[in-house]
Phi, psi and omega in degrees: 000124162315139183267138193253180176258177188296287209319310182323295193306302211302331149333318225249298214245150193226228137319318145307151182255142176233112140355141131182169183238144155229159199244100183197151196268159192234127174275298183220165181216091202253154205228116175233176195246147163272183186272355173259031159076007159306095186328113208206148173274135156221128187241122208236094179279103154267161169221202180285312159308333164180241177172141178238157143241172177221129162287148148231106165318158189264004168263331207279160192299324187257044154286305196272348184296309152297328191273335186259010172288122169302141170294159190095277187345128187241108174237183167275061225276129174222115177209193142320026219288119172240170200225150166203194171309272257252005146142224184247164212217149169237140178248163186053057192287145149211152169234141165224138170316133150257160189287193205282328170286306157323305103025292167271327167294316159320290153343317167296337197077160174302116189303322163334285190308294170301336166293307188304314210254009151258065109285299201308316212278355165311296216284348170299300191335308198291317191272016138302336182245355179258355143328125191267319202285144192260334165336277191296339166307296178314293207297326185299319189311313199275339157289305190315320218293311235269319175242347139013314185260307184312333200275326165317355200228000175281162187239168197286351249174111149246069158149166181089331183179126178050035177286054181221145200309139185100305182008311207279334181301314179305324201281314190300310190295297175343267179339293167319297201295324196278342156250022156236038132268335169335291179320290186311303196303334163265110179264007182257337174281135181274123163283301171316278201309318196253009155261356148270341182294287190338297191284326172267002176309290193283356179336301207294002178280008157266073082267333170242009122204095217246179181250165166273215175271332172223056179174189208217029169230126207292160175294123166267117158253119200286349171293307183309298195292328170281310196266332205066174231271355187264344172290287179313013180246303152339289191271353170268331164323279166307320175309299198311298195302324168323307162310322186284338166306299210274000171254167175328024157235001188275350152303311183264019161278009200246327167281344187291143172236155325311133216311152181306306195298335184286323190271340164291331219270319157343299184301297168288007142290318179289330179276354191277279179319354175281001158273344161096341170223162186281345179288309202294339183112030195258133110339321169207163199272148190304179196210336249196142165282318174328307204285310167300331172293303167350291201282324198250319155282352159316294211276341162315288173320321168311291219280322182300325194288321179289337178281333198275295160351249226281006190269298184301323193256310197311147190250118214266089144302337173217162148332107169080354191240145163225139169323173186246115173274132148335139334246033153264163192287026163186185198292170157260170165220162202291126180287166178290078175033124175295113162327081179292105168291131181289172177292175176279139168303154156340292174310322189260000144352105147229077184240141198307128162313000000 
């Protein structure tokens, strides 16, 4: 049997059990009590599409088999898979280790998922190289050359939306395209600052959650856990521009209006302000139309990526209604069709006799 990916199943499997095997890396393995203090595993398996968890129980045959798995460790699960609220379950689980070809192929990733995001990350190039202010050109160019690879492998999330290796390049191109389609519509947005805001909002999560090189279970980083991902966004910013200062062109920025330091200062707002409340984790609240846009295109995408998640898994209770997936707040109902125009009549046919 051919191995699906996580995204598959959780699509795939519902109320019904659906067969399949996955090919997937054990991120992590934490040992909990039940409430009569009975011991049980939760082991959390990713792949390039995403990532699930799993019980094990302290009766079951791979309790110990399991409790002795290395983090890393890429095997195989082949079982039953059902789905409910609380995400997917596989019955009659077995597992095995794979050899070394396997192994690499898992590793390359799903081709789909990897096709999809060197598109997103062609187009961060293009709109990045369409930035006029030589500043914000310069700091994007110089983030691409110098984290360029970390940022590819960072995930947007680690979990509710695009919590997956790569993500974050998806979540970042989304953004970019959805603000220079904006841009016109709003003529008060400065288009340089907020497609450079776009690409750097989220910068410090290649620390607090990024992969490694050869897997797909995220990285615990004590910078990502003491600082978060908006200080670190913050202080990678100011790094980059500090270089750019001390190289050959930061002389002749001393004549650009708006003044160079007023557009770091900007810049670095848009990244304090992009959860839009301080419960949210903003340091100050936006201020700027750039900072308000930002902030609403951020939780859009967040919130579109989380409806095709729960579109894809939610267990359809009534006609047209689906349970309600974590973490939006009610059931969903299906949406409504693209308008098809019917055909031409016959009747209204006037072609020459």
């Amino acid at each position: 049997m051919s191995p699906i990916t996580i995204a598959a199943v959780k699509e795939q499997a519902g109320e019904i059990p659906v067969h399949a095997a996955i090919h997937a890396q054990l991120q992590s393995c934490a040992t909990r009590k039940t409430k009569g203090g009975k011991p049980y595993l939760e082991l959390v398996f990713a792949d390039s599409t995403g990532h699930f968890s799993l019980k094990v129980w302290s009766d079951s045959p791979i309790y110990d088999v399991a409790e002795k798995l290395a983090e890393n460790t890429i095997v195989r699960l082949e079982g039953e898979w059902t789905q409910n609220q609380y995400g997917v379950n596989p019955n009659h689980l077995t597992w095995h280790l794979l050899d070394d070809t396997a192994i690499a192929n898992f590793l390359a990733g799903d081709p789909a998922t990897r096709e999809k995001q060197e598109r997103d990350y062609a187009d961060i190039q293009r709109l990045c190289a369409s930035i006029t202010d030589p500043r914000l050109h310069g700091l994007c160019a110089q983030f691409l050359q110098q984290m360029g690879d970390r940022f590819r492998r960072t995930a947007a999330a680690k979990k509710n939306h695009h919590a997956r290796r790569g993500g974050l390049v998806e979540h970042v191109a989304q953004m970019m395209r959805s603000a220079a389609a904006l841009c016109p519509v709003y003529p008060e947005l400065n288009r340089d600052l907020l497609l450079t805001g776009v690409i750097f909002h989220d910068c410090g999560k290649l620390w607090e959650n990024s992969y490694p090189e050869d897997g797909f279970g995220q990285i615990h980083s004590i910078h990502g856990e003491m600082l978060g991902h908006i200080p670190l966004g913050i202080e990678l910013v100011n790094k980059l521009w500090n270089d750019l200062l001390a190289g050959p062109d930061a002389e002749a920025w001393k004549a650009l209006k708006p003044p160079t330091e007023m557009t770091r200062l900007h810049l670095l707002h848009l990244i304090g302000s992009h959860h839009g409340h301080f419960e949210f984790g903003s340091p100050v609240l936006p201020r700027t139309p750039e900072a308000f846009a930002l902030h609403y295109i951020d939780n859009l995408d967040a919130k579109m990526e989380m409806l095709r998640d729960a579109y894809s898994q939610a267990t359809e209770i009534a006609p047209g209604i689906y349970d309600r997936v974590f973490p939006l707040p009610t059931n969903l109902v299906r949406p409504l069709s693209t308008f098809i125009p019917p055909p031409p009549s016959p009747d209204n046919n006037t072609g020459a006799d």
